[in-house]
C-alpha positions as a Markdown table, in Angstrom:
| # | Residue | x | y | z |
|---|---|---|---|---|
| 1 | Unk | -48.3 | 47.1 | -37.2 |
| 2 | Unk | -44.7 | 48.0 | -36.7 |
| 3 | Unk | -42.0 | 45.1 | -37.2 |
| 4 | Unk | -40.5 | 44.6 | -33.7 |
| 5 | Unk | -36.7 | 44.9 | -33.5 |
| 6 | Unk | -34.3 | 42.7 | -31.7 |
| 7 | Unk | -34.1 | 45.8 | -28.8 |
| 8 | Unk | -37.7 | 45.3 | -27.5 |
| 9 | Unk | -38.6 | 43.7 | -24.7 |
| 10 | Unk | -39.5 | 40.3 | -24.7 |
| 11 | Unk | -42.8 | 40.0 | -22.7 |
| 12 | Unk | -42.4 | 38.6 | -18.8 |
| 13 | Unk | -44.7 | 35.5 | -19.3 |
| 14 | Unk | -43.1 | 34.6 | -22.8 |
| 15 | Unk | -40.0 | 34.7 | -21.4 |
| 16 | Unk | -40.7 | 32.8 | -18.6 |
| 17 | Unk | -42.2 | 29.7 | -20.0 |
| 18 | Unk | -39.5 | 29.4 | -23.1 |
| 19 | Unk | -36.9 | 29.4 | -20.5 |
| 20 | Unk | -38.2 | 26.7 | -18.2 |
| 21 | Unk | -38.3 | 25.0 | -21.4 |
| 22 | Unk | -34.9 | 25.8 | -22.1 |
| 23 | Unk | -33.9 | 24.7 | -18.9 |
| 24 | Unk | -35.3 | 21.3 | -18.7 |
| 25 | Unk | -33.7 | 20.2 | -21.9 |
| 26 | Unk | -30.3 | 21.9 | -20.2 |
| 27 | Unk | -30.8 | 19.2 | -17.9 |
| 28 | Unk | -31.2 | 16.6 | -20.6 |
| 29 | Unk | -27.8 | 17.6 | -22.4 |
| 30 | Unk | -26.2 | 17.6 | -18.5 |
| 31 | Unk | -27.6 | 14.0 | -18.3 |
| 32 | Unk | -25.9 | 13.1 | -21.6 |
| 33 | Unk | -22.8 | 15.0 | -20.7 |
| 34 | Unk | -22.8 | 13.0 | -17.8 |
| 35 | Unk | -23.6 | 9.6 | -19.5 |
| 36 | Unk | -21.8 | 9.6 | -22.2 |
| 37 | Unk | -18.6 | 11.0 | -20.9 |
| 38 | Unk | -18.6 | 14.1 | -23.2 |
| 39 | Unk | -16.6 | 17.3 | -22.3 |
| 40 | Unk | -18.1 | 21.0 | -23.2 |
| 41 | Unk | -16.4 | 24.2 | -22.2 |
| 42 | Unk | -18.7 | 27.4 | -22.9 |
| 43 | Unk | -17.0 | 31.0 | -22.8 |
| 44 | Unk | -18.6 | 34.1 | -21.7 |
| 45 | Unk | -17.2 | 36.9 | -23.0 |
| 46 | Unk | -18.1 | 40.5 | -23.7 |
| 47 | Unk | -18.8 | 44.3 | -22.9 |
| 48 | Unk | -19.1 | 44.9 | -18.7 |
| 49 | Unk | -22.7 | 44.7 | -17.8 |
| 50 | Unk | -23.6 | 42.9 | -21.1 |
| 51 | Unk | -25.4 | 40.4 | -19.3 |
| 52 | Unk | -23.3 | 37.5 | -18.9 |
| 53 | Unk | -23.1 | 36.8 | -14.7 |
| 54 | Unk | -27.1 | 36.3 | -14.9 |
| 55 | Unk | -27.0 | 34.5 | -18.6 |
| 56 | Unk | -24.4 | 32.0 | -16.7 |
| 57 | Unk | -26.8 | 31.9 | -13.8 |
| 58 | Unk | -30.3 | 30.7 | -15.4 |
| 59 | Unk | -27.8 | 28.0 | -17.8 |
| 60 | Unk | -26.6 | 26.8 | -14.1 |
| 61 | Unk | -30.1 | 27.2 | -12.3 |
| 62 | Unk | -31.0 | 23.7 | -12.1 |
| 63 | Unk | -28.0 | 21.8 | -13.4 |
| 64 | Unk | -25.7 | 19.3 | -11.0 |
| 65 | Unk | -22.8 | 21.5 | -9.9 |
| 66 | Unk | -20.5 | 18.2 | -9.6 |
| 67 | Unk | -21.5 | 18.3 | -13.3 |
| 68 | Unk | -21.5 | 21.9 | -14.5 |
| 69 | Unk | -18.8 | 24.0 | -12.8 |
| 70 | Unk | -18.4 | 27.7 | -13.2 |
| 71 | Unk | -14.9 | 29.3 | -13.6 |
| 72 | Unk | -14.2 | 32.4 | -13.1 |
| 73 | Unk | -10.4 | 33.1 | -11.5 |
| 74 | Unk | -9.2 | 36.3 | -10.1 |
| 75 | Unk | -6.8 | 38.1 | -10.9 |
| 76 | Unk | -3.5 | 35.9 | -11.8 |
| 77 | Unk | -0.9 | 35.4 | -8.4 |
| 78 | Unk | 2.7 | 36.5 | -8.8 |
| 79 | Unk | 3.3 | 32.5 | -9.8 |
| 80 | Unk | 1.3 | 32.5 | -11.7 |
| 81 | Unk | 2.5 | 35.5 | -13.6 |
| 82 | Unk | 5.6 | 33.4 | -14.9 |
| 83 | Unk | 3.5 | 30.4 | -15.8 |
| 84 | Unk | 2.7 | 30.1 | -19.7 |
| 85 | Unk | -0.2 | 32.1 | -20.1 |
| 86 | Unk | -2.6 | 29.1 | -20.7 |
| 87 | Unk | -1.6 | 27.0 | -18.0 |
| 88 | Unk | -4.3 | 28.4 | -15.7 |
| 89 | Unk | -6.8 | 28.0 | -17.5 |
| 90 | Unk | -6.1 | 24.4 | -19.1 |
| 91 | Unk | -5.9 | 23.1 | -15.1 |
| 92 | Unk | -9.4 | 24.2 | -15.2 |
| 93 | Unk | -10.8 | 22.1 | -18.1 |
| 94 | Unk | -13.3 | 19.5 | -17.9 |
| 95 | Unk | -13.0 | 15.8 | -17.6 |
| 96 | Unk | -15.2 | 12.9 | -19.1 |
| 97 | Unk | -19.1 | 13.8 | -18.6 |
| 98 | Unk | -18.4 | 17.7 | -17.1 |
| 99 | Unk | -19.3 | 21.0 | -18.0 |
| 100 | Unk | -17.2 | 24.3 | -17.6 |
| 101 | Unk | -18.9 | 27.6 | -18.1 |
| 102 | Unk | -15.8 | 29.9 | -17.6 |
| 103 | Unk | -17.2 | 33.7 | -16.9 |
| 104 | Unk | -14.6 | 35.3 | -18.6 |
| 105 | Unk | -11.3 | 33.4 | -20.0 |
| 106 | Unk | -8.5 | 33.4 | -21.7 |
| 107 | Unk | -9.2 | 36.3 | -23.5 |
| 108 | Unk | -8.4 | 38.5 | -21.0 |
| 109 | Unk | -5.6 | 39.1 | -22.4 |
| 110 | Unk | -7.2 | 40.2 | -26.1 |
| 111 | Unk | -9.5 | 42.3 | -24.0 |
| 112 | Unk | -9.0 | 43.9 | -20.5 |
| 113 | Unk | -4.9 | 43.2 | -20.5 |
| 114 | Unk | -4.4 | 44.7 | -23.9 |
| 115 | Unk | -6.7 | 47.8 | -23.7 |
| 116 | Unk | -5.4 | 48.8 | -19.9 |
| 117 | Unk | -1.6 | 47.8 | -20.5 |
| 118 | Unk | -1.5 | 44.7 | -17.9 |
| 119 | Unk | 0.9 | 42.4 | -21.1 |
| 120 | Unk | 3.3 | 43.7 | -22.9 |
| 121 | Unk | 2.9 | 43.8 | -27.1 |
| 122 | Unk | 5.3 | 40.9 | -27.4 |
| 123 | Unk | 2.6 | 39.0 | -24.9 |
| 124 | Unk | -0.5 | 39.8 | -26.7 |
| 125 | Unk | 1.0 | 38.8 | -30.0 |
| 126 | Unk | 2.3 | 35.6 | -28.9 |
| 127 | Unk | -1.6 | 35.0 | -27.6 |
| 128 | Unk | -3.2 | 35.9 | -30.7 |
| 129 | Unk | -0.9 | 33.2 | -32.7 |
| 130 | Unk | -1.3 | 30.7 | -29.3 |
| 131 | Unk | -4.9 | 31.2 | -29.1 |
| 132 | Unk | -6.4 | 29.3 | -32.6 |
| 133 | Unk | -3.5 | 26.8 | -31.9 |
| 134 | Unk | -5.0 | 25.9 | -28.1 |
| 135 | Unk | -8.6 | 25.7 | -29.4 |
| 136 | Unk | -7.6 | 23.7 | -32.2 |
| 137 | Unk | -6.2 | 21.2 | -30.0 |
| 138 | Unk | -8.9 | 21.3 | -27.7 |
| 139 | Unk | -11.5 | 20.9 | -30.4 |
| 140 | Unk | -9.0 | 18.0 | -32.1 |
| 141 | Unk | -9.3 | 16.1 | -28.2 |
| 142 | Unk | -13.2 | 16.3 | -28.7 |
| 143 | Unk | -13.8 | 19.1 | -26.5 |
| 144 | Unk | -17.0 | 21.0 | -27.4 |
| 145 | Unk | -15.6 | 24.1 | -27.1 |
| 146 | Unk | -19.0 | 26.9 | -27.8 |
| 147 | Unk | -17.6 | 31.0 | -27.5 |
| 148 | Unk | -20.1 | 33.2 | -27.0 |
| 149 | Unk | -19.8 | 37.0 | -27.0 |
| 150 | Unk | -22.5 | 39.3 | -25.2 |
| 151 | Unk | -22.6 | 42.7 | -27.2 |
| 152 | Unk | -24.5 | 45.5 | -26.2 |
| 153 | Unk | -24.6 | 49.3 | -26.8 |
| 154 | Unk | -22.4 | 52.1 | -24.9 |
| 155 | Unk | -25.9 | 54.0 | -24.2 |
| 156 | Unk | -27.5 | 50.9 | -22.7 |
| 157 | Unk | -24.2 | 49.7 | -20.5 |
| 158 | Unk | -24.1 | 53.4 | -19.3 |
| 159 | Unk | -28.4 | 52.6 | -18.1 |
| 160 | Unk | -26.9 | 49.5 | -17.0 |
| 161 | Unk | -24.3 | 51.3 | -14.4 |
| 162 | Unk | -26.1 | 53.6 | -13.2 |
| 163 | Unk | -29.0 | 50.8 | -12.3 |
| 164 | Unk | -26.1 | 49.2 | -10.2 |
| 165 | Unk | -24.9 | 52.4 | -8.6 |
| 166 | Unk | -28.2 | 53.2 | -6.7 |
| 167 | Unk | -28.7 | 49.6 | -6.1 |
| 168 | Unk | -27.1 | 48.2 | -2.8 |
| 169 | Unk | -27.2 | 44.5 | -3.9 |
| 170 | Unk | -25.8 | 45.1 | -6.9 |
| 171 | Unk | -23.5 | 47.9 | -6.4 |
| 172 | Unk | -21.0 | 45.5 | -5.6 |
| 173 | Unk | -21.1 | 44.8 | -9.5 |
| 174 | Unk | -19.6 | 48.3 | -10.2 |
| 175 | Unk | -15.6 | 47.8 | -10.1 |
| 176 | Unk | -13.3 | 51.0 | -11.6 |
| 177 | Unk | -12.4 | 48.6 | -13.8 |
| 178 | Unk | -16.1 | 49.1 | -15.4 |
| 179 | Unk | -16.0 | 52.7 | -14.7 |
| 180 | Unk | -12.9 | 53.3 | -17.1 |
| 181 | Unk | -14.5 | 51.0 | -20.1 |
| 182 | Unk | -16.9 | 53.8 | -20.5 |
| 183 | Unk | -13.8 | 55.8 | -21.0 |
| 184 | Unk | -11.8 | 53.5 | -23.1 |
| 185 | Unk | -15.0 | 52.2 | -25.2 |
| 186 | Unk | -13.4 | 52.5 | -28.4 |
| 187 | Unk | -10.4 | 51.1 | -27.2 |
| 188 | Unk | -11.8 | 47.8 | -26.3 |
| 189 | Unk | -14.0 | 48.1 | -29.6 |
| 190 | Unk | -11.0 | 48.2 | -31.6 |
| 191 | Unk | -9.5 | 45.2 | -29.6 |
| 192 | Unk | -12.3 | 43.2 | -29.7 |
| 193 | Unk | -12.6 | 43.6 | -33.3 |
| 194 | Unk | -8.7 | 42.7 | -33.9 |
| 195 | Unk | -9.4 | 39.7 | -31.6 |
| 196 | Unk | -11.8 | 38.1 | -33.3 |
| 197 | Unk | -10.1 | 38.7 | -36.7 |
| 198 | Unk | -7.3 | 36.3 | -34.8 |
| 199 | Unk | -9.8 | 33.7 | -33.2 |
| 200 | Unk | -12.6 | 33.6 | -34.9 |
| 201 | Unk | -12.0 | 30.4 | -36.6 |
| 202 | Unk | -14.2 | 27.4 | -38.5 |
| 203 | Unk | -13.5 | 24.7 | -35.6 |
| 204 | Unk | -14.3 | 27.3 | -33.1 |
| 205 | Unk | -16.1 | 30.1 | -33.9 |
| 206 | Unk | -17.4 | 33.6 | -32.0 |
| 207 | Unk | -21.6 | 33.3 | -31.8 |
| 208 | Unk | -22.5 | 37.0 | -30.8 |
| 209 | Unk | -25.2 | 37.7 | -28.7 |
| 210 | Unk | -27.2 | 41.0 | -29.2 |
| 211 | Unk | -27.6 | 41.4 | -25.3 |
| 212 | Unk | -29.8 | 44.6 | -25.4 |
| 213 | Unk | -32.6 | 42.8 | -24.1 |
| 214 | Unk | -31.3 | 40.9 | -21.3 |
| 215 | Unk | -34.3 | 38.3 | -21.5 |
| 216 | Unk | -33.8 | 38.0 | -25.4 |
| 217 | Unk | -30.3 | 37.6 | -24.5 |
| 218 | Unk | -30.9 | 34.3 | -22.4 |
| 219 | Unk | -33.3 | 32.9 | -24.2 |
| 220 | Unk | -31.1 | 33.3 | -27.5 |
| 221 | Unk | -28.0 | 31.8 | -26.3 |
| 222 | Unk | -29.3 | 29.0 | -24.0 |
| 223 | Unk | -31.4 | 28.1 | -27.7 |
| 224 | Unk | -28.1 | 28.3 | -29.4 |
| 225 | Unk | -26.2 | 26.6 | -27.0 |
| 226 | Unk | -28.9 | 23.5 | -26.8 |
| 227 | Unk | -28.6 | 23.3 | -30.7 |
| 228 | Unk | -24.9 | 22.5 | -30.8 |
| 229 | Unk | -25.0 | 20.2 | -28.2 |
| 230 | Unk | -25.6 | 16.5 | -29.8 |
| 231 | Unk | -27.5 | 15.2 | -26.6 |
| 232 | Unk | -30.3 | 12.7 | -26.6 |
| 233 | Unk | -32.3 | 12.0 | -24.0 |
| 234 | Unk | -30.9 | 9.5 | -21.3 |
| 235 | Unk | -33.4 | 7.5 | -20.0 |
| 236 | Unk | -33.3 | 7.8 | -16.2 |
| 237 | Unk | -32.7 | 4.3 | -13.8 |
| 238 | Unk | -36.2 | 3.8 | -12.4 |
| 239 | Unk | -36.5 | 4.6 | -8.3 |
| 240 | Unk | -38.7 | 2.8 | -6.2 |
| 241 | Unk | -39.3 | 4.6 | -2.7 |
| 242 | Unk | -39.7 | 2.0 | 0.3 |
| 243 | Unk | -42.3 | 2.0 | 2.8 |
| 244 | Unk | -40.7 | 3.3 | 5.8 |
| 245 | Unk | -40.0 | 0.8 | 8.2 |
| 246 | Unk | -41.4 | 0.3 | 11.3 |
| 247 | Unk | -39.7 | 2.1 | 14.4 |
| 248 | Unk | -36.7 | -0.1 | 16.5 |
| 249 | Unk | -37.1 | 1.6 | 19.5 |
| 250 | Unk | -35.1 | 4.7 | 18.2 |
| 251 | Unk | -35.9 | 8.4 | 20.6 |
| 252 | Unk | -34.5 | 11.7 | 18.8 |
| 253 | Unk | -33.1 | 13.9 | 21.3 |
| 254 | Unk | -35.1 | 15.8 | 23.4 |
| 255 | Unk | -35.1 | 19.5 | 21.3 |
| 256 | Unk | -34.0 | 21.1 | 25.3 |
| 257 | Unk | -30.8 | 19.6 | 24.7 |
| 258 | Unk | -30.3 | 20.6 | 21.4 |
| 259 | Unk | -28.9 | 24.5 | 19.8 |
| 260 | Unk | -32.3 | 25.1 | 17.5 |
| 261 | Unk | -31.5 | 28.3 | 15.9 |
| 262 | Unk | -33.9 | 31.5 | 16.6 |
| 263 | Unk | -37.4 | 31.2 | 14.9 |
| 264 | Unk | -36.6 | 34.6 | 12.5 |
| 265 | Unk | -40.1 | 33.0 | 10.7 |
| 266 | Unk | -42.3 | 33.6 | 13.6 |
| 267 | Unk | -41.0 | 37.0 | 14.3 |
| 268 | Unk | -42.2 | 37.1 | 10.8 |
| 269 | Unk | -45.8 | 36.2 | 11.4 |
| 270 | Unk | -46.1 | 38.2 | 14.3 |
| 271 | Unk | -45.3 | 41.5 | 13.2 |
| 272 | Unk | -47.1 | 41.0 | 10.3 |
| 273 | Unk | -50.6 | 39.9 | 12.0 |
């Protein structure tokens, strides 16, 4: 039997049940995040439709959001144009027992700004020296600072595109931003190799993901991700439900008197019988 590769397809069911796996003990690190007043940052970076959005979404799936917080800013203000570069980002960072997944970061500026002109040369140099200096700090403060970067093939983005094209709920997904990377491919090859030559450092280095298998993709980085994270499990205060009591003399309003929305569900059932 042939050696499967990385590429293949991992199988729907296998998938599946590792990553409800996966996602339980996510909510075990999130507990000792919480408890012990620990403070992660995770970036997602890499190629357009590498995977990252619905990576970021099964990490989140069942996690607090007062505890994990996704980032992902727009497109800087005219302010904040003259701020220094990091400042945005920074404002964003977590506080005792938080998470911050930021989809997409501060390396805009290595990636997307340098390749389509949006800084100047003199900008993107000062950020490759700034950049090892910030993470430093922030690993030095005892930030777990993980950087992930989702790599996949020009032939399977281009699949990937047009997917989102003839799809309505996705096509939103498509941006001419996207369009042009398949143009410009070796262009942001180039720059992402010069930007991890930069960055990739011992206190906080890249971890790339092959991302040509979406599912393997997942279930790789969410393994990763759980393996760097020093949690334990927190054992949880135990709840005792009460009997309800027994009624005061309380009447809910009469549902005439009340705006009860349209019963879509029936309409539902109706057609359907």
């Amino acid at each position: 039997m042939a050696k499967k590769t990385g590429h293949q397809r991992l199988d729907r069911q296998l998938y599946e049940t590792e990553l409800a796996r996966l996602q339980a003990e996510l909510v075990k690190a999130q507990e000792w995040v919480r408890s012990t007043g620990a403070r992660v940052v995770v970036l997602f970076e890499g190629r357009d439709a590498a995977g990252k959005g619905g990576t970021i979404k099964r990490v989140t799936e069942f996690l607090n959001p007062r505890v994990a917080r996704i980032v992902a800013l727009p497109a800087p203000t005219e302010r904040q144009r003259t701020h220094w570069y990091f400042q945005r980002y920074v404002e964003q960072l977590p506080a005792a027992g938080e998470i911050v997944l930021f989809d997409r970061s501060w390396y805009n500026r290595a990636g997307v700004e340098r390749v389509m002109g949006f800084c100047t040369k003199q900008e993107y140099t000062r950020f490759l020296h700034q950049c090892p200096i910030v993470e430093r700090l922030l690993v030095e403060d005892g930030i777990l600072l993980r950087k992930y970067w989702f790599s996949v093939s020009g032939r399977e983005q281009q699949r990937r595109f047009r997917a989102r094209l003839k799809d309505p709920m996705r096509r939103w997904k498509l941006s001419p931003m996207d369009v042009e990377s398949i143009n410009r491919w070796e262009e942001y090859s180039r720059a992402k190799d010069e930007m991890f030559v930069h960055t990739d450092i011992p206190e906080a280095p890249w971890c790339v993901v092959d991302a040509e298998d979406k599912r393997r993709a997942r279930i790789n980085m969410i393994a990763h991700l759980l393996a760097g994270i020093p949690y334990t499990e927190v054992e949880q205060p135990k709840i005792h439900l009460p009997d309800r009591p027994e009624s005061t003399g309380y009447h809910r309003t009469p549902r005439e008197l009340q705006s009860i929305i349209e019963d879509h569900a029936a309409t539902l059932e109706k057609n359907a019988a």
